[in-house]
C-alpha positions, 0 to 999 in steps of 0.5 A: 492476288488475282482470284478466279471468277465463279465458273458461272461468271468465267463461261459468262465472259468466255462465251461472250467473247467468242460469240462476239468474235464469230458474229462481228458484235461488241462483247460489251452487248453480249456480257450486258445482256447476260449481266442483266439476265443473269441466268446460270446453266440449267437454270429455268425461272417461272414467269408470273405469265406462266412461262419460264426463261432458260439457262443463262441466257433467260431465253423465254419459251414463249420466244422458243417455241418459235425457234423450234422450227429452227430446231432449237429446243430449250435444252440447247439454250439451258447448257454449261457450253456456248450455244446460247450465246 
């Protein structure tokens, strides 16, 4: 019998896929990343440097700062969709 993965892992491989698709890159890279990662929606994890990473891509604020002047704020990458992929 066949379970389903945890919504987490299920948005995990849906996202990768897609992005992969949209972007011409290997889905194998993008779920890596988000293996290792292993960030979840919403989630936000302190550094010892006193910054955070953010949702389940891990973007780290230190990165996000810069790619606020694209607009991109933390908020986009810690959601349920697949933005951050």
């Amino acid at each position: 019998m066949n379970a389903l993965p945890p919504p987490h892992l299920e948005q995990r491989i849906v996202c990768s896929v897609e992005a992969a698709q949209r972007y011409a890159i290997p889905a194998n890279v993008l779920l890596a990343v988000a293996e290792i990662e292993n960030g979840r929606p919403g989630q936000r994890v302190r550094n010892t440097n006193g910054t955070h990473d953010v949702g389940p891509l891990q973007f780290n604020t230190q990165y996000l700062s810069g790619l606020a002047r694209f607009g991109i704020q933390p908020a986009d990458v810690a959601g349920a969709d697949c933005y951050p992929f």
